[in-house]
C-alpha positions in Angstrom: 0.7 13.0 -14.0 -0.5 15.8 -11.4 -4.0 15.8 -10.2 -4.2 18.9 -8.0 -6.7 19.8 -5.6 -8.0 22.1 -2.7 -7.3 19.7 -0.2 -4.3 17.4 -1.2 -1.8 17.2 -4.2 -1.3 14.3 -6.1 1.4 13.2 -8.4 1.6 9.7 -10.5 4.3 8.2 -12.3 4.3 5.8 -14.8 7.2 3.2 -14.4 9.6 1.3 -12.8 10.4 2.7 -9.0 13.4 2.2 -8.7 14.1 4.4 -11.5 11.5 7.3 -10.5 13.2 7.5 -6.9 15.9 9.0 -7.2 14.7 11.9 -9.5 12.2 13.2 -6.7 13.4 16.3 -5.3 14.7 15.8 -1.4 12.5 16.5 1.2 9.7 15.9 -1.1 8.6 12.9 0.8 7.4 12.6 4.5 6.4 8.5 4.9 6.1 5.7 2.7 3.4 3.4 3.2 2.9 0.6 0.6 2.4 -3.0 -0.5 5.5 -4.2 -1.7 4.6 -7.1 -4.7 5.3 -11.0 -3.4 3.7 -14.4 -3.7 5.2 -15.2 -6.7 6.2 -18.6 -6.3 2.8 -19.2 -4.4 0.6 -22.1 -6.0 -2.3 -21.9 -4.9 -3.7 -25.6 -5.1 -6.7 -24.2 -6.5 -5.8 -23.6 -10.1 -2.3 -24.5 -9.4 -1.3 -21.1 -11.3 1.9 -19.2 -10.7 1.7 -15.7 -9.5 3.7 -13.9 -11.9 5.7 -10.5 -10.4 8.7 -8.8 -9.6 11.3 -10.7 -7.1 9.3 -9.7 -4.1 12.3 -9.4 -1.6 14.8 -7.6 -3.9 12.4 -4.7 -5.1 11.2 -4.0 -1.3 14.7 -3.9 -0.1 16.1 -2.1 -3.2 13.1 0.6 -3.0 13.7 0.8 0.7 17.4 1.8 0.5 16.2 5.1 -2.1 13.8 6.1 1.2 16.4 6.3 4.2 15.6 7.9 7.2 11.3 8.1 6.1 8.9 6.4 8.9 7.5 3.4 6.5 4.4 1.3 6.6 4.9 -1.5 4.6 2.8 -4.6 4.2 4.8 -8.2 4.0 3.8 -12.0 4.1 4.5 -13.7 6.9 6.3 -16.6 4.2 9.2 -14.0 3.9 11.8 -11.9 5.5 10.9 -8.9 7.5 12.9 -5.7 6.0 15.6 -4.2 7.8 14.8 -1.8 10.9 11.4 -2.8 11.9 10.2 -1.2 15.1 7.0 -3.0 15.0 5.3 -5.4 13.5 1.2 -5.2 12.9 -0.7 -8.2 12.1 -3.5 -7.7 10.0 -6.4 -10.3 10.2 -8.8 -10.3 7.0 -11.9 -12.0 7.4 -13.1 -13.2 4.3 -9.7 -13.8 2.3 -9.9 -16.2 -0.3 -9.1 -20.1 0.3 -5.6 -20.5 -0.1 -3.3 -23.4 -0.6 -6.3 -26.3 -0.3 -3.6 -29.2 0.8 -3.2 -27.3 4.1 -6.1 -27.4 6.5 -5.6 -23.7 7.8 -6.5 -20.7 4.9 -3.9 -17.9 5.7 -6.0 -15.1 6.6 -3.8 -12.3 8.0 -0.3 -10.5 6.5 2.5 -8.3 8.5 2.4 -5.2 8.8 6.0 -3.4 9.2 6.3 -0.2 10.8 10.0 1.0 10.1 11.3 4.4 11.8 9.5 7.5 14.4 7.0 9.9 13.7 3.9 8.0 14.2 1.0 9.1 16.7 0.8 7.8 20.0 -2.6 9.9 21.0 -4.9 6.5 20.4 -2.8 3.5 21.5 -4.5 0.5 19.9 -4.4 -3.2 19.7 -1.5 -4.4 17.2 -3.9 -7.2 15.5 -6.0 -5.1 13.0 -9.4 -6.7 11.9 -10.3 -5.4 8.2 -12.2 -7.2 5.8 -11.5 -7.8 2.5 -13.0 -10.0 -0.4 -11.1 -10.7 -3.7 -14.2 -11.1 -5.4 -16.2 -8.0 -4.8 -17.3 -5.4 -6.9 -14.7 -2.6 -6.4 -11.5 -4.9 -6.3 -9.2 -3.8 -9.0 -6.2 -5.5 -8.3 -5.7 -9.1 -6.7 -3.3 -8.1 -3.6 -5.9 -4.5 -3.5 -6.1 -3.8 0.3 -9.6 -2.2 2.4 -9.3 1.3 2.1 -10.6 1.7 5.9 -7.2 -0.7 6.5 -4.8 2.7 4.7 -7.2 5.1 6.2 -6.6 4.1 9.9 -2.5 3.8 9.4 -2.7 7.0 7.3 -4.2 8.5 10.7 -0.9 7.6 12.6 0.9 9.6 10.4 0.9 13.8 10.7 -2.1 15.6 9.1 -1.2 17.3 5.5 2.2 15.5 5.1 2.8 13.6 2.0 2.9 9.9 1.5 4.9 8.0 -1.2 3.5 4.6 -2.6 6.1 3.2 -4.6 4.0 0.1 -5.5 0.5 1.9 -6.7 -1.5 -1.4 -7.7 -4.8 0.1 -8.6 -4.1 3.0 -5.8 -6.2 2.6 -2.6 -3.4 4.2 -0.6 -3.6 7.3 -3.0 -7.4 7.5 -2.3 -7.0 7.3 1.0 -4.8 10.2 1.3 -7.3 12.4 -0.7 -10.0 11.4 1.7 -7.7 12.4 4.3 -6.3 15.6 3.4 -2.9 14.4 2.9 -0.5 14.7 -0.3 0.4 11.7 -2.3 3.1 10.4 -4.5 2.1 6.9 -6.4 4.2 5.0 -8.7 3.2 1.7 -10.6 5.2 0.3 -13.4 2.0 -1.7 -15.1 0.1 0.6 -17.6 -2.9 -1.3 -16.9 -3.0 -0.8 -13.0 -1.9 2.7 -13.2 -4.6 4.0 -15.1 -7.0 2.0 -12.5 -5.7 4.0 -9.5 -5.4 7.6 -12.0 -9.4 7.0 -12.7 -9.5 6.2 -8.5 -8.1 8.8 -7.0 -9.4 11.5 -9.6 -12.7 10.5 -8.7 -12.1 10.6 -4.7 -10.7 14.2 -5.7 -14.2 14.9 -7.2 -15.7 13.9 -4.7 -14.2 16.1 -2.1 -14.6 19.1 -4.2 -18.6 18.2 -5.0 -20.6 20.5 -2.4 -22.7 18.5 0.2 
């Protein structure tokens, strides 16, 4: 699916990632920046439900070997292994997030942050503990693991303006919005039918709404 526009250029694919990568023409990409699935094996203690996904570790790593060489953003719980060649690590804190496991006394309210490779701004040095709220429950959440969209927007801003970011894990595709809102091209991927025609609806609407006249 492409979903062109004045300002940015988007292009969605339906499907497994893994598969999709390696049929995108080189140089195509600039950065990746994405949420790669995990918590699978997490019980919660609240319903004591499984999360049910891909093997976390293995698709990151996997999808990160197709991307050599790219600067990457790529979110990760702090339960598992960082990925390979992290320069930094960002810690996200997220006021609001849900309850957690309740046998624990402590609700885990923040998630890593990896930033993998160069090419990130250095003009506006900020603090590397990032304070975005986010609320499972509310109105606009699409997907369980969705993240703020002022969260992509700042990171998308340490990236060059008009370059073109790569999602490989779509979810309901905040980090596709955010690049329309930003001016910058997109290229989303997300194997689950029902999540991928969340984030075509999303970011066809923030396209719309960049186009609409104030």
């Amino acid at each position: 699916m492409v979903l062109g526009d004045a300002v940015s250029d988007v292009k969605l694919y339906l499907g497994d990632c893994l598969e999709i990568l390696p049929t995108l023409a080189a140089g195509s990409v600039d950065a990746v920046v994405t949420d790669p699935p995990y918590g699978i094996d997490f019980e919660s203690g609240w319903t004591g439900a499984k999360i049910i996904g891909d093997n976390d570790v293995q698709a990151r790593d996997k999808m990160l070997t197709c991307v050599n060489g790219l600067p990457k953003i790529i979110f990760g719980s702090p339960s598992l292994p960082p990925p390979a060649g992290v320069k930094a690590t960002l810690i996200w804190h997220r006021p609001g997030s849900g309850m957690g496991d309740l046998s624990f006394p402590w609700k885990p309210d923040y998630e890593f942050i990896y930033i993998i490779g160069d090419g990130f701004s250095h003009s506006r040095r900020g603090s590397s503990v990032l304070t975005f709220a986010w609320d499972m429950f509310r109105s606009d959440a699409y997907h369980p693991h969705q993240k703020p969209l002022p969260l992509m927007k700042y990171l998308l801003d340490r990236l060059p303006p008009n370059c073109t970011i790569l999602d490989p894990f779509m979810g309901s595709g905040t980090t596709g919005v955010a690049c329309v809102q930003t001016g910058r091209n997109f290229i989303g991927i997300e194997i689950d039918p029902k999540y991928y025609a969340i984030a075509e609806k999303r970011i066809a609407e923030a396209q719309l709404q960049i186009r609409m006249p104030l």
